[in-house]
C-alpha positions in Angstrom: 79.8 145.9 59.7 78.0 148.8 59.0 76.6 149.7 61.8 79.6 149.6 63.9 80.9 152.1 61.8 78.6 154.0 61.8 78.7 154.2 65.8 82.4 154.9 65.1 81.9 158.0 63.2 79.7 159.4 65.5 80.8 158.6 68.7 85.1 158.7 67.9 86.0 155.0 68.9 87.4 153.2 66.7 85.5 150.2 65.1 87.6 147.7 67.2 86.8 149.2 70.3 82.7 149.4 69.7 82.6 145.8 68.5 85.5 144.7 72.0 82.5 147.0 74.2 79.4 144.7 72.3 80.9 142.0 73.1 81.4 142.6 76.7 77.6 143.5 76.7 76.7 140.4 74.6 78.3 138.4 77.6 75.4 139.2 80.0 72.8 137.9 78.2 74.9 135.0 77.7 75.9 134.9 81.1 71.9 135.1 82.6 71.6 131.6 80.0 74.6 130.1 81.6 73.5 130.9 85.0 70.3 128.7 84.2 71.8 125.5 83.4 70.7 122.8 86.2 73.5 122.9 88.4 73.5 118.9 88.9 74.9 119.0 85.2 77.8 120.7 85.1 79.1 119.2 82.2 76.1 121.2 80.6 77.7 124.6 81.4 81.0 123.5 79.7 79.2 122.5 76.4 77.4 126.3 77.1 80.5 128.0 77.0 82.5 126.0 74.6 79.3 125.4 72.1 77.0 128.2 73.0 74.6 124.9 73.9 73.4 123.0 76.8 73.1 120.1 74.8 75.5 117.6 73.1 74.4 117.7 69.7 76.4 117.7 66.5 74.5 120.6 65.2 75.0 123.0 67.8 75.6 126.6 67.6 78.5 128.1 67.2 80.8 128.7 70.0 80.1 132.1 72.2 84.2 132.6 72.3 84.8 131.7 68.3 81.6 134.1 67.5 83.7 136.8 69.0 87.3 136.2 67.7 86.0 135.0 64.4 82.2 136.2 63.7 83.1 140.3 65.5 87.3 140.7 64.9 87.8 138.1 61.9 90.6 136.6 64.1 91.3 132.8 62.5 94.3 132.7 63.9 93.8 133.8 67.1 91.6 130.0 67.4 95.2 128.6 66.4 96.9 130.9 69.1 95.0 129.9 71.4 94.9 126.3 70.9 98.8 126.2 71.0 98.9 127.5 74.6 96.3 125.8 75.8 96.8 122.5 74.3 100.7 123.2 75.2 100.3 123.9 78.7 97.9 120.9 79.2 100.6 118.3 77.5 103.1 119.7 79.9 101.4 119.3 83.1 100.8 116.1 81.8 103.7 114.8 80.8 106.5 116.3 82.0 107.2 115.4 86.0 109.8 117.0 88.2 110.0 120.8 90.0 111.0 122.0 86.6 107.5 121.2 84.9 105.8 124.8 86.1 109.5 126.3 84.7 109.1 124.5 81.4 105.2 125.9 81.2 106.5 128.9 81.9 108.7 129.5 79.2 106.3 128.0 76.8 103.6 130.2 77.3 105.3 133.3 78.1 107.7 132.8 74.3 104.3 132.1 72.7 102.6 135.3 74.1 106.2 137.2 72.9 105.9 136.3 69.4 101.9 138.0 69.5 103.8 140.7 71.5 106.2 141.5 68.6 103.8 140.6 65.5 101.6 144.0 67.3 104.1 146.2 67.7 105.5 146.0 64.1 102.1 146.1 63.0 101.7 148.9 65.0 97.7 149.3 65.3 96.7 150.6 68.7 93.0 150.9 68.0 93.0 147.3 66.3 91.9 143.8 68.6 94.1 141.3 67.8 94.7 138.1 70.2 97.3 139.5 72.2 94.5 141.0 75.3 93.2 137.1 75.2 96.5 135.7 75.5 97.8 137.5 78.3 94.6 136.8 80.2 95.1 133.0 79.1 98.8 132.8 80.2 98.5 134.2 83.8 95.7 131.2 83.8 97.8 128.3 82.1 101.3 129.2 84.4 98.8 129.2 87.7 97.5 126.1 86.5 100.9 124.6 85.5 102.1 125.5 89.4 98.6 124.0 90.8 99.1 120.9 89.2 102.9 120.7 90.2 101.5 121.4 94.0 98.8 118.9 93.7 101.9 116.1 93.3 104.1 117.7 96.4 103.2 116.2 99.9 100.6 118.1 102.0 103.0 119.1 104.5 105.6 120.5 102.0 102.5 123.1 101.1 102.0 126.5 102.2 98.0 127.5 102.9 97.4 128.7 99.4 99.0 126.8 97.8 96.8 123.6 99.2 93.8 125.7 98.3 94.9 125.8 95.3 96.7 122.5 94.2 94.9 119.7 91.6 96.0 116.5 92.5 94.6 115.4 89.8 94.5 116.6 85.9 90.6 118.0 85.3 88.8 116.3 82.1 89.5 118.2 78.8 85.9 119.1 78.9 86.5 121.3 82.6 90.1 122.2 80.6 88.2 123.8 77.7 85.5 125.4 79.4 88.4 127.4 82.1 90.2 128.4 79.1 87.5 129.8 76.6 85.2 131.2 79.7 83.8 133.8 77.5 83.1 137.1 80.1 86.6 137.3 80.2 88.5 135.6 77.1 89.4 139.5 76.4 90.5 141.5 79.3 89.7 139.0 81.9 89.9 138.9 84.7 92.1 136.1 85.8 91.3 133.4 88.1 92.3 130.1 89.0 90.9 126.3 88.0 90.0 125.6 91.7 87.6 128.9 91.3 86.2 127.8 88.3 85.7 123.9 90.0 84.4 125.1 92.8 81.7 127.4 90.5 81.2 125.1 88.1 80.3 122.3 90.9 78.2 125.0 93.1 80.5 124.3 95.4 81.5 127.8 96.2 77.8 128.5 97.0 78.0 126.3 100.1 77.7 127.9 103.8 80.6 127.2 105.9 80.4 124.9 108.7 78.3 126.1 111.7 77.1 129.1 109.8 73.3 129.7 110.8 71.5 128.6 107.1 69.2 131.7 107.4 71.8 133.7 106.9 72.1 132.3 103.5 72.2 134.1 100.5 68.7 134.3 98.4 68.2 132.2 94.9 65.9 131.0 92.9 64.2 127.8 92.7 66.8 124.9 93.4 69.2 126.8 92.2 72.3 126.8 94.6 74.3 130.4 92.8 72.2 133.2 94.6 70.6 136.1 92.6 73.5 138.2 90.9 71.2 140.5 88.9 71.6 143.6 91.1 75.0 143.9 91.7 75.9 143.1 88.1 73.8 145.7 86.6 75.5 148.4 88.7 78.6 147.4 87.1 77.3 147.4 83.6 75.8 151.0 84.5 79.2 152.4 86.0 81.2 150.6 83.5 79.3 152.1 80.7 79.6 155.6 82.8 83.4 154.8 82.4 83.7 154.1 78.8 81.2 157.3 78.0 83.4 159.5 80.5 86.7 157.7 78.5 85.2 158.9 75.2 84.5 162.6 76.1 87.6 162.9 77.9 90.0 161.4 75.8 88.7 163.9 72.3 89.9 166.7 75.1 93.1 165.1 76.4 94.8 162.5 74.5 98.6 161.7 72.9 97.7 163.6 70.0 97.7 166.7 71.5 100.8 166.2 73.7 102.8 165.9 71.0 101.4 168.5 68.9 103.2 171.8 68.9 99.5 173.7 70.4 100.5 171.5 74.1 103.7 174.4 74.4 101.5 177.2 74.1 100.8 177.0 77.9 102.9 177.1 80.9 104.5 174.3 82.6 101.0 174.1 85.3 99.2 173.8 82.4 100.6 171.2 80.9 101.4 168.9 83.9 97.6 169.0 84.6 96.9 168.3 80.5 99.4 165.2 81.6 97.6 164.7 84.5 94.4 164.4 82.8 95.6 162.2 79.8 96.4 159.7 82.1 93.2 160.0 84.0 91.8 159.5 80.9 93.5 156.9 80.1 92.4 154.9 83.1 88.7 155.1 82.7 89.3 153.2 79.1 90.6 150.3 81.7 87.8 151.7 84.6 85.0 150.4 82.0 86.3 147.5 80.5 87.1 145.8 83.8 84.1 147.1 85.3 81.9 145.2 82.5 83.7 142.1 82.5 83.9 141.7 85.8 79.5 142.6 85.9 79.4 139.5 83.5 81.3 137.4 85.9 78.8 138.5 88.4 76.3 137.9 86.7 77.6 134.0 85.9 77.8 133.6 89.4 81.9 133.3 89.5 82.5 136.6 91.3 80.8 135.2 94.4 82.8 135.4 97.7 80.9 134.5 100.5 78.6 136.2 102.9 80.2 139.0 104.9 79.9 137.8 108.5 79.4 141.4 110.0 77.0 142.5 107.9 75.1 139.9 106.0 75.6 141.0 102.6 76.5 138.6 99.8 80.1 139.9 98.2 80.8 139.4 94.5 84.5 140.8 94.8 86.2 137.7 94.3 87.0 138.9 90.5 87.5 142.2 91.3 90.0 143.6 89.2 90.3 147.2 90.1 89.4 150.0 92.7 89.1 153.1 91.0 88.7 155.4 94.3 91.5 154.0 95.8 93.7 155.0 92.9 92.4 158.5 92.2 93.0 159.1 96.3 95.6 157.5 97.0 98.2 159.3 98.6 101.4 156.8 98.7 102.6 154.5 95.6 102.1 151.4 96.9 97.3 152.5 97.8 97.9 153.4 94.0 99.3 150.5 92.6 97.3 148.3 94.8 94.2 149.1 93.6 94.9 148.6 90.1 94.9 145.5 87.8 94.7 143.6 91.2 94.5 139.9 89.8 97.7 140.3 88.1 99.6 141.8 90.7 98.1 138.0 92.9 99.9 136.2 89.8 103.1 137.6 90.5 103.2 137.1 93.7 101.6 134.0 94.2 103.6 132.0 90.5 106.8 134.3 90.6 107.9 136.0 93.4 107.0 133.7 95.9 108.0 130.7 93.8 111.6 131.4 92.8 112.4 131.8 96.9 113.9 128.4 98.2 111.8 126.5 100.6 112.6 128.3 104.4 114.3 131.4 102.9 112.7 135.1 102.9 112.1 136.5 99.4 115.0 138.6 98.4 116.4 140.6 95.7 116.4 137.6 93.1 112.8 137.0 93.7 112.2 140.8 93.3 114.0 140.7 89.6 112.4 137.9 88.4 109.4 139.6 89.2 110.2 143.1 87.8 111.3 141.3 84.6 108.4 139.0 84.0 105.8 141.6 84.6 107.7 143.7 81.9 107.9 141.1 79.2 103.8 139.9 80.1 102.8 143.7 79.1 105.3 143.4 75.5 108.0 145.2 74.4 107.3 148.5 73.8 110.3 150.9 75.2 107.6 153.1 76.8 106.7 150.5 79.2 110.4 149.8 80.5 110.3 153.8 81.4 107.3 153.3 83.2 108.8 150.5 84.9 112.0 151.5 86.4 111.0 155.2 87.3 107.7 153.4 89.0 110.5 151.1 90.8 112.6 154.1 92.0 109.4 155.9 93.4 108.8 152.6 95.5 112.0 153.1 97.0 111.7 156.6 97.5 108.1 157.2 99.1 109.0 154.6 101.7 111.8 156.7 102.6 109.9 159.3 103.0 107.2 157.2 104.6 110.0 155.8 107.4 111.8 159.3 108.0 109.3 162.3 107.0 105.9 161.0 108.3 107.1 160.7 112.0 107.6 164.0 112.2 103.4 164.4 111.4 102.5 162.3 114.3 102.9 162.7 117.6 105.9 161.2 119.6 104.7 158.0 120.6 103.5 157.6 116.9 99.3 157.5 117.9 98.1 160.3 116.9 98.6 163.0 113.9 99.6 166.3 114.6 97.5 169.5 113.5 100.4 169.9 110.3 99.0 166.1 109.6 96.4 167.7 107.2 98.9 169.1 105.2 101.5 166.3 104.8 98.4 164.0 103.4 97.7 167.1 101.0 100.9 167.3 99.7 101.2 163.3 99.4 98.1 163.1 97.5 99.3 165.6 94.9 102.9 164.6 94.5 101.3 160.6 94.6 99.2 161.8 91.8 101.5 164.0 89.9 104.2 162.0 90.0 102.4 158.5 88.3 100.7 160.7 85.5 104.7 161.9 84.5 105.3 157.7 85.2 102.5 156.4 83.6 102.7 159.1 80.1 105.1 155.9 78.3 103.1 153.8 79.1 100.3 155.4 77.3 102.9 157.0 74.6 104.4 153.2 73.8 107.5 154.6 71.8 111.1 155.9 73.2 111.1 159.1 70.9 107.4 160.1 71.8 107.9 159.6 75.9 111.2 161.7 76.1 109.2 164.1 74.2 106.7 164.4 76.5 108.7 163.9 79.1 111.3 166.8 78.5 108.2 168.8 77.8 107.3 169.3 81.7 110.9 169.9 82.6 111.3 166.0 84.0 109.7 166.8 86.8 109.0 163.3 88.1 112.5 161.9 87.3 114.7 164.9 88.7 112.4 165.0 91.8 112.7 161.1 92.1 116.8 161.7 91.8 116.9 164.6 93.9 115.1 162.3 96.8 117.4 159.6 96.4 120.3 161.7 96.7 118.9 163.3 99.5 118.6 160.4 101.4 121.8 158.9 100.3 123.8 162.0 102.4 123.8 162.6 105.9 120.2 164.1 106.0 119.1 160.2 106.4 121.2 160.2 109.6 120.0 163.3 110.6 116.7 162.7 110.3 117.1 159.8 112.4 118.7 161.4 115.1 116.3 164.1 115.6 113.5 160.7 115.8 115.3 159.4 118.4 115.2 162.7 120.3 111.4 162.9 119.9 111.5 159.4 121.1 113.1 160.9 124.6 109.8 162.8 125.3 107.7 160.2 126.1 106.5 158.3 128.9 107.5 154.5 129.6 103.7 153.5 128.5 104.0 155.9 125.3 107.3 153.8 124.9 106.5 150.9 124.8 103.4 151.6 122.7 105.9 153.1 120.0 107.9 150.2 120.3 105.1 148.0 119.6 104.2 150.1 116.3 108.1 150.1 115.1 108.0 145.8 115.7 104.8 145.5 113.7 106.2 148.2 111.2 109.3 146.0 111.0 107.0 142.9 110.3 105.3 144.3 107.7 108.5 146.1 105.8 109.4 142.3 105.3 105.6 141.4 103.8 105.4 144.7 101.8 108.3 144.5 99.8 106.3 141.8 97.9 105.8 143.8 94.6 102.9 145.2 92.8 102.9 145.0 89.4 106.3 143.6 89.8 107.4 147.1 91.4 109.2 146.8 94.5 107.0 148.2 97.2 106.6 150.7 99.8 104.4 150.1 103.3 101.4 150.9 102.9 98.0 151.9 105.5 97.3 148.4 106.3 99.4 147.6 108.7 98.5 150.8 110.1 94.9 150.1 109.9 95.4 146.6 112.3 97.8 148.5 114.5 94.9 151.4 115.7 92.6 148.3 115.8 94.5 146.7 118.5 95.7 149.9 120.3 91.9 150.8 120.6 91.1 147.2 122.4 93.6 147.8 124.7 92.7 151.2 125.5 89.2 149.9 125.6 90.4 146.9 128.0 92.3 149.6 130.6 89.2 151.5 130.4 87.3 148.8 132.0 89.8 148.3 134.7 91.4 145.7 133.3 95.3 145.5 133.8 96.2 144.7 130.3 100.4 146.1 128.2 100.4 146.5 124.5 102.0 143.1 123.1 105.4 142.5 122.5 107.7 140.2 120.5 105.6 136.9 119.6 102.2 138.3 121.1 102.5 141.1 119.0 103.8 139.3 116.1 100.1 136.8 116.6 98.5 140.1 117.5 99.2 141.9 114.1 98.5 138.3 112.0 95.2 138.2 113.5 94.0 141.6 112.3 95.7 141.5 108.7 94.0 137.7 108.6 97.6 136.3 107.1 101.2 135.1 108.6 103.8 137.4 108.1 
């Protein structure tokens, strides 16, 4: 198309990427028409999405998701790809009974996606679209739906919370089926969601108060229409997605694998260079910044992202999709704020269909549930050697900030663990920058894709990352681990019985949550991170708040303190 190529000579992006961008923009149009369907005919909305046409006709437009693989990329066989997994993973849930139907789906989908996996690589076009994007967003939906199915036959009582929530007790009509799979504002990059949240959209149920919730504190909409007005919040994320992508395109002609492989990237000194990495992979992430941040505004805009009223404050929240937090990344301080905040919907996948599902029924997830994780989350992203880098020196880091976390923070905080010390300041600063530092020399394979390329790189900045990461472990494989212990304990001494048991409260609850934080992110074995800490000031300020008012009140202990700390994270452990 010429125009497209004409943007792409003026503006450096590649003719894939300005048509992928289009698209996303096409979608809210789209997704404003959608919107406007009569809610008492969903089956409208389905016919909308797969036929780009509220009405059953025989002559009706072509559909919104073909126009985009077929009318913008030229992808016929990505319609074929498609059709396999989906029509696949529907026969299975369908036909095949027994705890090994989710298993069999699976392996289905996730060989299927390999073989698109491969076919790229060889092909070995970066800056081309191909189907791949579209089917790893289609098979973290099809294995969830495989597993909700599978739940939706088990007895209630044999179900954990979400998993009730989420279970289909019965198979949805091919018409629903269709219209979850090929859900146009995110058939590219996503994000992911489940079938119950596109039920519960595409019946209005989700837009329904809670019981004994006051109706004026209902959300505003238009006419009959149950989905409340979307318009403003997803128009700010068009605007800061498009900020993104502009930002993305500027930064990456300054910073980008080109030029850290080219011989002109050793002209400077090590500093220099580790920022230049630094600021490849920042640039980097605003490419993903912009893309999730317009398909998630279409989402919005559909009325799908809706979660609810905020009972504090009033305010209608569209975070349901929400698929990144770019703040949290770019400040966080510790491995497991970073990782959290980024590509949030498929770290949920892999906790809620893999790690948590391999675990036997009664039994704590262990290190078998923590492989299986680790190696489906590799072979979902494809085989590139660049990501298996990223992935085992990210796993190593996990381990070795939350031994630094356990046995260096202390020494930061007061005795009795409340309060930080005046040195506090500086701990966080150095966190932040190794944090930082330390995921751009992770995160260059990842970017780089080939072995030769990331050593390159790599060896360039001395290893930094990796012989700091080796050094730490080694460190606290000798007797400094001891050590360090022992000179805790003795800070321990120095309190008073109430600043005792207060620290013994905060070691429990740090206990609890060590079990519910190794979950893994992005498949990485974890680290604790601030939210536990977040719930524990919480309570500690109540109490304090309680003595204040003369009330004879302890800080909680054993199963009170166990209920105390579920309460505020709003979740068993």
């Amino acid at each position: 198309m010429p125009a497209f190529q004409y943007a792409a000579s003026i503006s450096g992006a590649s003719v894939d990427e300005l048509k992928l961008i289009f698209s996303f923009l096409l979608s809210y149009p789209l997704a404003g028409l959608l919107k406007r369907i009569p809610d008492a005919q969903p089956y409208q909305k389905n016919l909308f999405i797969i036929s780009h046409n509220p009405l059953p006709r025989a002559d009706v437009a072509v559909s919104v998701s073909l126009f985009y693989l077929v009318g913008l990329f030229d992808i016929w066989s990505g319609i074929r790809t498609l059709f396999i997994s989906s029509a696949g993973a529907y026969a299975i849930a369908k036909y095949v009974d027994g705890p090994f139907m989710p298993w069999i789906g699976f392996v289905f989908l996730m060989g299927h996606m390999s073989i698109g996996h491969i076919y790229r690589q060889f092909a070995n076009a970066p800056d081309k679209v191909d189907i791949t994007g579209a089917q790893m967003v289609l098979v973290m939906k099809l294995t969830a739906f495989c597993w909700n199915v599978y739940d939706g036959r088990l007895k209630q009582e044999d179900l954990a919370d979400f998993q009730k929530e989420r279970a289909l007790s019965q198979l949805p009509s091919l018409l629903d089926y269709t219209g979850y799979v090929l859900f146009f504002p995110s058939l590219f990059a996503g994000p992911s969601f489940d079938f119950v949240d596109y039920r519960l959209w595409i019946e209005t149920t989700m837009f329904k108060l809670p019981p004994g919730a006051d109706p004026k504190t209902a959300p505003r909409t238009r006419g009959q229409r149950k989905i409340p007005r979307s318009g403003t919040p997803a128009t700010f994320k068009a605007i800061v997605g498009l900020v993104w992508i502009f930002l993305f395109l500027k930064f990456s002609a300054w910073y980008n694998t080109a030029f850290v492989l080219s011989d002109d990237y050793m002209r400077y000194g090590i500093l220099r260079r580790i920022w230049i990495l630094q600021m490849l992979g920042f640039a980097t992430r605003m490419k993903y910044y912009g893309v999730w941040y317009l398909t998630e505004g279409a989402c919005i805009l559909s009325g799908l992202g809706y979660k609810g009223v905020d009972p504090k404050t009033g305010r209608v929240q569209w975070n349901r999709l929400e698929n990144v937090n770019p703040w949290g990344i770019e400040t966080a301080q510790n491995s497991r704020a970073y990782l959290e905040s980024w590509n949030k919907n498929t770290n949920n996948w892999l906790r809620n269909y893999m790690y948590l599902r391999v675990t036997p029924k009664g039994k704590k997830p262990g290190f078998r549930a923590s492989l299986a994780t680790f190696v489906t989350s590799a072979l979902w992203h494809g085989f590139y050697p660049g990501y298996y880098l990223t992935f085992v020196l990210a796993a190593f880091l996990q381990t070795v900030a939350k031994n630094f976390r356990r046995h260096i923070r202390p020494f930061f905080l007061t005795p009795d663990g409340q309060r930080p010390t005046k040195y506090k300041v500086y701990y966080d600063a150095l966190s932040y920058i190794v944090t930082q530092t330390a995921f751009s020399f992770t995160t260059a394979p990842f970017v780089l894709l080939s072995l030769r390329d990331s050593l390159l790189v790599w060896s360039r900045v001395y290893l930094y990352a990796a012989l700091g990461t080796a050094a730490s472990m080694a460190f606290f494989a000798s007797s400094a681990k001891p050590w360090l212990v022992k000179k805790l304990n003795a800070r321990k001494k120095s309190v008073t019985v109430r600043e005792q048991q207060q620290h013994e409260f905060e070691k429990q609850a740090f206990d609890l949550h060590d079990s519910k934080s190794e979950q893994p992110l992005m498949g990485l074995p974890s680290d604790p991170g601030k939210e536990l800490d977040n719930a524990v000031e919480e309570i500690r300020e109540e109490v304090e708040a309680m003595r204040k008012r003369g009330l004879s009140v302890s800080m909680p202990t054993g199963q009170d303190m166990k209920i105390a700390v579920e309460n505020k994270l709003g979740r068993k452990l």
